[in-house]
Structures are given as structure tokens and as C-alpha cells.
MITI-593035 format. One record per atom (N, C-alpha, C, O, CB): residue in one letter; y, z, x; residue number from 0. Coordinates in steps of 0.02 Angstrom, whole numbers, padded with zeros to 5 digits, always signed. Last residue first. Glycine has a CB too. Layout:
MITI-593035
{"A" {Y Z X} NUM};
...
//
This chain:
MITI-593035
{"X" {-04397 -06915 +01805} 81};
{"X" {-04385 -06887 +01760} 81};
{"X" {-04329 -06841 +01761} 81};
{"X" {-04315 -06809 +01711} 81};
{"X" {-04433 -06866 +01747} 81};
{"X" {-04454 -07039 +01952} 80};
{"X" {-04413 -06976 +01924} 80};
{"X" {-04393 -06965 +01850} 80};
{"X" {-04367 -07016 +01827} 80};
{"X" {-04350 -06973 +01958} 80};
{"X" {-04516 -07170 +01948} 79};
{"X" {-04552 -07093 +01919} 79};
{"X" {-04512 -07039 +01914} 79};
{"X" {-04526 -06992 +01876} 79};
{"X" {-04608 -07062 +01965} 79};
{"X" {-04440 -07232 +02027} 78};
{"X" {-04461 -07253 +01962} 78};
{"X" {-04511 -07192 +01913} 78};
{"X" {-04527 -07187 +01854} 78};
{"X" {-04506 -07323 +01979} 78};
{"X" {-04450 -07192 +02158} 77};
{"X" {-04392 -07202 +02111} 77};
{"X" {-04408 -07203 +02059} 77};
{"X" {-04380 -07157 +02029} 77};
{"X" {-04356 -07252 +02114} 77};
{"X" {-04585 -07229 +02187} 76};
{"X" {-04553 -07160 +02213} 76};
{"X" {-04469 -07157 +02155} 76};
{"X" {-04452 -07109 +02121} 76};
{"X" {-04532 -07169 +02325} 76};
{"X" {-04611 -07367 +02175} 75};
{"X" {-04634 -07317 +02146} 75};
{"X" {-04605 -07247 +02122} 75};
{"X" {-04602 -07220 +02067} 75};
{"X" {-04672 -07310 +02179} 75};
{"X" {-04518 -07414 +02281} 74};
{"X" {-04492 -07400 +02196} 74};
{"X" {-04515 -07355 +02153} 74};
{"X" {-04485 -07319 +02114} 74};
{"X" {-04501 -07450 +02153} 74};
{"X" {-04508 -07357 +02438} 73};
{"X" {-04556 -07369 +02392} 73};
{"X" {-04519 -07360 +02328} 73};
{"X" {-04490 -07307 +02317} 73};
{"X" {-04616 -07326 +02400} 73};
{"X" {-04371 -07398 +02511} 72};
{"X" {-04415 -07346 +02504} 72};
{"X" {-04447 -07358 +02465} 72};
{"X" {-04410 -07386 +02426} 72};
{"X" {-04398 -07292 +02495} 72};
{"X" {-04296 -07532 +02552} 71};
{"X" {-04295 -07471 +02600} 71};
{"X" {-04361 -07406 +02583} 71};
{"X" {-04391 -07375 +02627} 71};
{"X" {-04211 -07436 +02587} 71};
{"X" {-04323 -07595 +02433} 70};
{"X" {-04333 -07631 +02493} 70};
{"X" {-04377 -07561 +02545} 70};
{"X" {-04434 -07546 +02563} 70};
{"X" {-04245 -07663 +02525} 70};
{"X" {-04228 -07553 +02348} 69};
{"X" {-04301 -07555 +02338} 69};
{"X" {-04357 -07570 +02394} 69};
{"X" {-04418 -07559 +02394} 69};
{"X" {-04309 -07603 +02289} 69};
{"X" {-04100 -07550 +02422} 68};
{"X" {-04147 -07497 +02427} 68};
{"X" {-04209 -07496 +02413} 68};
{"X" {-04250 -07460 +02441} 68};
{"X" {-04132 -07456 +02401} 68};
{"X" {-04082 -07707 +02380} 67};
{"X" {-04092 -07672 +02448} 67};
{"X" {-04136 -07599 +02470} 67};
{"X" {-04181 -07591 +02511} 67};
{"X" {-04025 -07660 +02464} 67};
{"X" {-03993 -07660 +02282} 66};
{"X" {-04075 -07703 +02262} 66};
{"X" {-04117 -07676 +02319} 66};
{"X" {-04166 -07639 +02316} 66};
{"X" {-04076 -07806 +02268} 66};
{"X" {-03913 -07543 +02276} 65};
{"X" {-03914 -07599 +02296} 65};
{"X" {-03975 -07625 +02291} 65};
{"X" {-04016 -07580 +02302} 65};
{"X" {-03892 -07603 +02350} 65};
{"X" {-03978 -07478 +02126} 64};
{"X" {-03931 -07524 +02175} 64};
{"X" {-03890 -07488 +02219} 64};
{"X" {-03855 -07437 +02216} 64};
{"X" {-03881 -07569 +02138} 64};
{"X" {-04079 -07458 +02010} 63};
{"X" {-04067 -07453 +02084} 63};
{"X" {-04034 -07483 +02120} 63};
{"X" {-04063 -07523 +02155} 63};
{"X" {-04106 -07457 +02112} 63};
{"X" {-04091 -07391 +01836} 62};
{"X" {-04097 -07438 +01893} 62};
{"X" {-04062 -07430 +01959} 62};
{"X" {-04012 -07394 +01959} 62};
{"X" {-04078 -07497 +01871} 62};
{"X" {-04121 -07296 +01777} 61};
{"X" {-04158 -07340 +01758} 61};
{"X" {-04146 -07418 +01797} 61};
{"X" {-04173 -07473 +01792} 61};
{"X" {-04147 -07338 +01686} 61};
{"X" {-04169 -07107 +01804} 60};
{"X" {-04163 -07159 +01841} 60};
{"X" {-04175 -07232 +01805} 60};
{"X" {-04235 -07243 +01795} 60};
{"X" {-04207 -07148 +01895} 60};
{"X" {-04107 -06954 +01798} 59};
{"X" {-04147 -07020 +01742} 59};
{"X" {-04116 -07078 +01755} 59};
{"X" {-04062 -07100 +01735} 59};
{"X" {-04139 -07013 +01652} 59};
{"X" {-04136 -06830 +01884} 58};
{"X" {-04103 -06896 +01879} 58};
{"X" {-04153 -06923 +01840} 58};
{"X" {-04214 -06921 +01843} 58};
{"X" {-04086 -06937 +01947} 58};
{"X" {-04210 -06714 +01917} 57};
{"X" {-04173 -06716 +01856} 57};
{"X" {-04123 -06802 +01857} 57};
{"X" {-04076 -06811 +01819} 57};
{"X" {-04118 -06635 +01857} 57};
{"X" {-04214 -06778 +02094} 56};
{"X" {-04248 -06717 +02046} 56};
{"X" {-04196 -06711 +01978} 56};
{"X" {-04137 -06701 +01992} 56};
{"X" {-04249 -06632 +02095} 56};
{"X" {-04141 -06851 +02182} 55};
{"X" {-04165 -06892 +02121} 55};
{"X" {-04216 -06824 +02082} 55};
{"X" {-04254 -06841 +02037} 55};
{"X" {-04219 -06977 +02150} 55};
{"X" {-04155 -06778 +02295} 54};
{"X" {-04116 -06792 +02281} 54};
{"X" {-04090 -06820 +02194} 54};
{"X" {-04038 -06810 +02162} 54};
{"X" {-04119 -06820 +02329} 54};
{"X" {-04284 -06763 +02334} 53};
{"X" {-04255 -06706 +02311} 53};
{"X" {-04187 -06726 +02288} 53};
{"X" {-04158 -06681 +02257} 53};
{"X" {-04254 -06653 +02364} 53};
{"X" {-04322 -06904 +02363} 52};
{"X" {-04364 -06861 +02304} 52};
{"X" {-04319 -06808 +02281} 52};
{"X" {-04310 -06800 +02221} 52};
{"X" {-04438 -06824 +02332} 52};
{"X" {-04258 -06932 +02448} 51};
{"X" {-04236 -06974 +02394} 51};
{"X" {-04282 -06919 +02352} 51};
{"X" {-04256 -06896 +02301} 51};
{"X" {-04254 -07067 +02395} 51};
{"X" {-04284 -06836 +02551} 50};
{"X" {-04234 -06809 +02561} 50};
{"X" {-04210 -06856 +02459} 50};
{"X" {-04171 -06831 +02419} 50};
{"X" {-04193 -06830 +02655} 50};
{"X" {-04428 -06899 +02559} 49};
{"X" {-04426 -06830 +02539} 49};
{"X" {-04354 -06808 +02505} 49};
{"X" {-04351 -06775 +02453} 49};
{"X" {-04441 -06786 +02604} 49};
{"X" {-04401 -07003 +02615} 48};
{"X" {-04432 -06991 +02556} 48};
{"X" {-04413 -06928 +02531} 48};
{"X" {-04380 -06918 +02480} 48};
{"X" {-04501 -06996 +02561} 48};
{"X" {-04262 -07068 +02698} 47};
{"X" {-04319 -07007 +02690} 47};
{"X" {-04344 -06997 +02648} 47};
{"X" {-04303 -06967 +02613} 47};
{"X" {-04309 -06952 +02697} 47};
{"X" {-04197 -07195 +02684} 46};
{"X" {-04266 -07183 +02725} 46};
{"X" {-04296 -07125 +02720} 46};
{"X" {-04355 -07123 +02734} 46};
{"X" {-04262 -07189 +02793} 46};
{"X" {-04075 -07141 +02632} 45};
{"X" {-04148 -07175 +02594} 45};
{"X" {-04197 -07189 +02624} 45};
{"X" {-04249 -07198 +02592} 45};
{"X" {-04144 -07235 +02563} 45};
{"X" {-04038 -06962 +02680} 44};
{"X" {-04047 -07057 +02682} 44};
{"X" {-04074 -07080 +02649} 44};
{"X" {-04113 -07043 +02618} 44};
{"X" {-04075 -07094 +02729} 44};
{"X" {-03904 -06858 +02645} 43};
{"X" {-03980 -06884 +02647} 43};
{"X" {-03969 -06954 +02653} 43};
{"X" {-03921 -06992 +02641} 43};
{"X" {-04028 -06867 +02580} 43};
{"X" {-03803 -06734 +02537} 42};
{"X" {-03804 -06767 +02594} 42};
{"X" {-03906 -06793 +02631} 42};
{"X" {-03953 -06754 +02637} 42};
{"X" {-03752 -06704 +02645} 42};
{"X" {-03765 -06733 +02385} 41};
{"X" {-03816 -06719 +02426} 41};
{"X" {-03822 -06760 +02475} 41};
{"X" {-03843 -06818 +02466} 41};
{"X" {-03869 -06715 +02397} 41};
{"X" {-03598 -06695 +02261} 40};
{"X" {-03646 -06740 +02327} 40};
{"X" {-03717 -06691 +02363} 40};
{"X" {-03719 -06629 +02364} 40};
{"X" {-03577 -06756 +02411} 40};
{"X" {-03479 -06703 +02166} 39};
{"X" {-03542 -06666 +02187} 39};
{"X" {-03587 -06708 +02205} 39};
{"X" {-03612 -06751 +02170} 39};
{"X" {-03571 -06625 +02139} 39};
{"X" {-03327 -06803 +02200} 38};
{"X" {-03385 -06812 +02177} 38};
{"X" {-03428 -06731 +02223} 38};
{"X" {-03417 -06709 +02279} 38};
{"X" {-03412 -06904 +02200} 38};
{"X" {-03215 -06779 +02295} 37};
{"X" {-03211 -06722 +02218} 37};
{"X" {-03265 -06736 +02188} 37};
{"X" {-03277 -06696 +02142} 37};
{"X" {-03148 -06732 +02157} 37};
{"X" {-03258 -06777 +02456} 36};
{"X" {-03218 -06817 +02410} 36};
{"X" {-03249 -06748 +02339} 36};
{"X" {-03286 -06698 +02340} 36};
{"X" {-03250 -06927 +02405} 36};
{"X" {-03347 -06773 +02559} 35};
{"X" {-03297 -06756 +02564} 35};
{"X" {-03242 -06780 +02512} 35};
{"X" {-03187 -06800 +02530} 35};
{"X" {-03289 -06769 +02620} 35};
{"X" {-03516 -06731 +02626} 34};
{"X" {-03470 -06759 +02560} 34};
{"X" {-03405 -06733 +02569} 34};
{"X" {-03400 -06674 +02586} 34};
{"X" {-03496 -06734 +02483} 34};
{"X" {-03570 -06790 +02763} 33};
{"X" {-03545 -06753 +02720} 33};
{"X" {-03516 -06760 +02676} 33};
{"X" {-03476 -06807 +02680} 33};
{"X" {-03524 -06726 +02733} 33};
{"X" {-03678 -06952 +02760} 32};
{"X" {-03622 -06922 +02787} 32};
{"X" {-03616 -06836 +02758} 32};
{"X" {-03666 -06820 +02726} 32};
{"X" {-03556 -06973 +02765} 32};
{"X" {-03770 -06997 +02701} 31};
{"X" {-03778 -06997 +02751} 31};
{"X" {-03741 -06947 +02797} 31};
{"X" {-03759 -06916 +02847} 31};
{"X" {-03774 -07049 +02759} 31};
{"X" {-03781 -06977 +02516} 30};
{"X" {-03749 -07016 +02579} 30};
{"X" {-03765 -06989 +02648} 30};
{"X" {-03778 -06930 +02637} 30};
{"X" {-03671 -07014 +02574} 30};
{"X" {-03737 -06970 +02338} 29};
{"X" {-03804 -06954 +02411} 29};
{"X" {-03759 -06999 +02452} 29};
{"X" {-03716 -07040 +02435} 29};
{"X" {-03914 -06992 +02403} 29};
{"X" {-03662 -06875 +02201} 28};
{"X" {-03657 -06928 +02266} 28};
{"X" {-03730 -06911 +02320} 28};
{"X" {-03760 -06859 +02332} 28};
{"X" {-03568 -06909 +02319} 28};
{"X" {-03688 -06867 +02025} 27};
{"X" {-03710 -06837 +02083} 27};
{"X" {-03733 -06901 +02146} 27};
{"X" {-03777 -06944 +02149} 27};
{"X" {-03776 -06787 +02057} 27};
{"X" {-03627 -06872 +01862} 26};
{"X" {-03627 -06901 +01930} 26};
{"X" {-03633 -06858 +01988} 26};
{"X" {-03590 -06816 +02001} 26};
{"X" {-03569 -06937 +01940} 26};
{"X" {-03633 -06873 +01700} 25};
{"X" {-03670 -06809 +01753} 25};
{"X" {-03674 -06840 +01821} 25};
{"X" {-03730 -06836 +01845} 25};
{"X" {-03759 -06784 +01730} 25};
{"X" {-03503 -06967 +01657} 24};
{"X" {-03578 -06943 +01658} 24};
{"X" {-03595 -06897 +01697} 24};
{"X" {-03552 -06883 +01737} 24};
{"X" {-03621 -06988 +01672} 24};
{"X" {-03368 -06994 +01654} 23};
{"X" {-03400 -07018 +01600} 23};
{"X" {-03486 -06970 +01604} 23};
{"X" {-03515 -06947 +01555} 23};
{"X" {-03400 -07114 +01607} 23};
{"X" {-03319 -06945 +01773} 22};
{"X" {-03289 -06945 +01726} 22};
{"X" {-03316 -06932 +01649} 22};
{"X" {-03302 -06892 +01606} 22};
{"X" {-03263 -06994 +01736} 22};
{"X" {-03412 -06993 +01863} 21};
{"X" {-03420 -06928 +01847} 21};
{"X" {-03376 -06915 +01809} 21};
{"X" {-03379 -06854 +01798} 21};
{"X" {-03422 -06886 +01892} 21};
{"X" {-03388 -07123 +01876} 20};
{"X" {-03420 -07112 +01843} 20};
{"X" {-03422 -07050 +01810} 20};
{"X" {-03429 -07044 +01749} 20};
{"X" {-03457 -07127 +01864} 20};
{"X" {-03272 -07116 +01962} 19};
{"X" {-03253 -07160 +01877} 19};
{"X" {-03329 -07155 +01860} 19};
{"X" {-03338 -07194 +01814} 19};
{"X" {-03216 -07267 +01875} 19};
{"X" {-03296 -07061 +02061} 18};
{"X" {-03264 -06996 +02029} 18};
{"X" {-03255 -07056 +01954} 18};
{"X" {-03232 -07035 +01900} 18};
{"X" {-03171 -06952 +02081} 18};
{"X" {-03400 -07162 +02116} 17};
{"X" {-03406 -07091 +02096} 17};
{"X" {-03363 -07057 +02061} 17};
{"X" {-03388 -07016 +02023} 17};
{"X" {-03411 -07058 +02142} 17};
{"X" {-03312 -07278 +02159} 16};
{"X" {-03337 -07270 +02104} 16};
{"X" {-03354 -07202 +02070} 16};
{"X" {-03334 -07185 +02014} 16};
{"X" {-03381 -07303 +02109} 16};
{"X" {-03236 -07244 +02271} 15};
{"X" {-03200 -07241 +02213} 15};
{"X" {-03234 -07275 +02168} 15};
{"X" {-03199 -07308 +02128} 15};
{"X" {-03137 -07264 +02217} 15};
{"X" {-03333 -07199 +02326} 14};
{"X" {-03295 -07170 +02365} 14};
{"X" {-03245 -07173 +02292} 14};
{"X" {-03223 -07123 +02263} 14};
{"X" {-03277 -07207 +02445} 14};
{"X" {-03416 -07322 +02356} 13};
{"X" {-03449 -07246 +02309} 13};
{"X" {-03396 -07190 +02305} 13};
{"X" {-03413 -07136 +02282} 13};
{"X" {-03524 -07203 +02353} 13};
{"X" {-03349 -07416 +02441} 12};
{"X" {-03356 -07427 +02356} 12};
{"X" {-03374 -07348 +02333} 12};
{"X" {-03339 -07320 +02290} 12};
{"X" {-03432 -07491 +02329} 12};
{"X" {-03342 -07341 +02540} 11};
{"X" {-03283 -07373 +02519} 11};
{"X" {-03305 -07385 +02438} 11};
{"X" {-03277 -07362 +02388} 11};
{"X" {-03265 -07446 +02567} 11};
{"X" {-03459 -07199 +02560} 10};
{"X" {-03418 -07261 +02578} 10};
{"X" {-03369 -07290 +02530} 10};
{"X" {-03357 -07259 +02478} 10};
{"X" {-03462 -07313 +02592} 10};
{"X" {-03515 -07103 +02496} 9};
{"X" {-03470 -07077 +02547} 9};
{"X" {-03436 -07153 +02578} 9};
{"X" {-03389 -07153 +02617} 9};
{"X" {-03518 -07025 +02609} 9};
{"X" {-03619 -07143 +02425} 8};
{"X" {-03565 -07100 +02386} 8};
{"X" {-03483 -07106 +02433} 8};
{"X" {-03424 -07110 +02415} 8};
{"X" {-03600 -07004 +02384} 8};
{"X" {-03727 -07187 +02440} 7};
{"X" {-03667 -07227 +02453} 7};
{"X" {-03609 -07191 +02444} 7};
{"X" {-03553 -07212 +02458} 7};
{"X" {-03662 -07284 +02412} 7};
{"X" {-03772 -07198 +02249} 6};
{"X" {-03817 -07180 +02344} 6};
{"X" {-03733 -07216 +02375} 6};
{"X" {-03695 -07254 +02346} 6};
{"X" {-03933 -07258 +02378} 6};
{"X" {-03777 -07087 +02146} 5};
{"X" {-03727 -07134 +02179} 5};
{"X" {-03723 -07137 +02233} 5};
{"X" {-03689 -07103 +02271} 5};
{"X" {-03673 -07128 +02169} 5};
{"X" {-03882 -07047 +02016} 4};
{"X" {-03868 -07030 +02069} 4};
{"X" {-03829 -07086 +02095} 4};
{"X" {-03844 -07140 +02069} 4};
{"X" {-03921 -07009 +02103} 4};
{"X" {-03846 -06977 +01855} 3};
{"X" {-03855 -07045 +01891} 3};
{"X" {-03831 -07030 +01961} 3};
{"X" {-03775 -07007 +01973} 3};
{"X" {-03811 -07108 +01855} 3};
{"X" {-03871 -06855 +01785} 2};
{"X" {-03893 -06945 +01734} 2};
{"X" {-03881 -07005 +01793} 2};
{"X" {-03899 -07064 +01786} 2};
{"X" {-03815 -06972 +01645} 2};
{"X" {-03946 -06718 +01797} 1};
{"X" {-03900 -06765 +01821} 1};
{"X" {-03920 -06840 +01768} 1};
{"X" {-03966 -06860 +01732} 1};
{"X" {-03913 -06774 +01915} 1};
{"X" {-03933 -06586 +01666} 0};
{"X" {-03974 -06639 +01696} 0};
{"X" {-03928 -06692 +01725} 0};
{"X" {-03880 -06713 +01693} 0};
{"X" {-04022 -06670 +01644} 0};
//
């Protein structure tokens, strides 16, 4: 089971946060881009529902950052993954 998705994966911060999580936890990158770094990634936006739904499947989600994203896609939608 993933334990924490790392939206951003592919930029400057997710870039060298990801591999100091996936150290410690089940870390799985999302981003826009291709993944190109030693984090396991799913390439997607947060504008796509669909693409945050499939993405966040087995994620135990208990919070969302950048705040921002709450913004970008319904929380609802976040807040229900199991």
C-alpha cells in the first residue's frame, strides 16, 4: 500500500524530497512531467480528476500540500481515498 503521494515529484523541492521520503515510507511521485529520478512516479495533473483519483488509489491520505491544491481539485475527492 502506498502511504504518501509526492505531487511535484518532478520539481526542485519533490526532486529532493521524494527519495528522503521513500527512504522512510511507501513514496510514490505525481507530476506533470516524466519521471526521471529513483522516486516511483505517475505522471498527471491535479486538474484531472481522474488522473488524482488513479493516482491516490491505495494512498492514505491525511494531508495535502501545497494548500493550493485544495484549491485546484475538490478535497472531497482527496479526502476519501483509502
Amino acid at each position: 500500500m502506498k502511504e504518501i503521494l509526492v505531487t511535484g515529484s518532478e520539481g526542485e523541492v519533490g526532486r529532493a524530497l521524494g527519495p528522503q521520503l521513500a527512504r522512510q515510507l511507501d513514496a510514490v511521485g505525481f507530476d506533470l512531467r516524466s519521471p526521471t529520478g529513483p522516486l516511483k512516479a505517475v505522471q498527471g495533473g491535479l486538474t484531472d480528476r481522474r488522473q488524482v483519483e488513479a493516482a491516490l488509489d491505495g494512498v492514505q491520505v491525511s494531508r495535502i500540500w501545497p494548500p493550493c491544491c485544495q484549491e485546484i481539485t475538490r478535497p472531497a475527492i482527496l479526502w476519501s481515498a483509502t
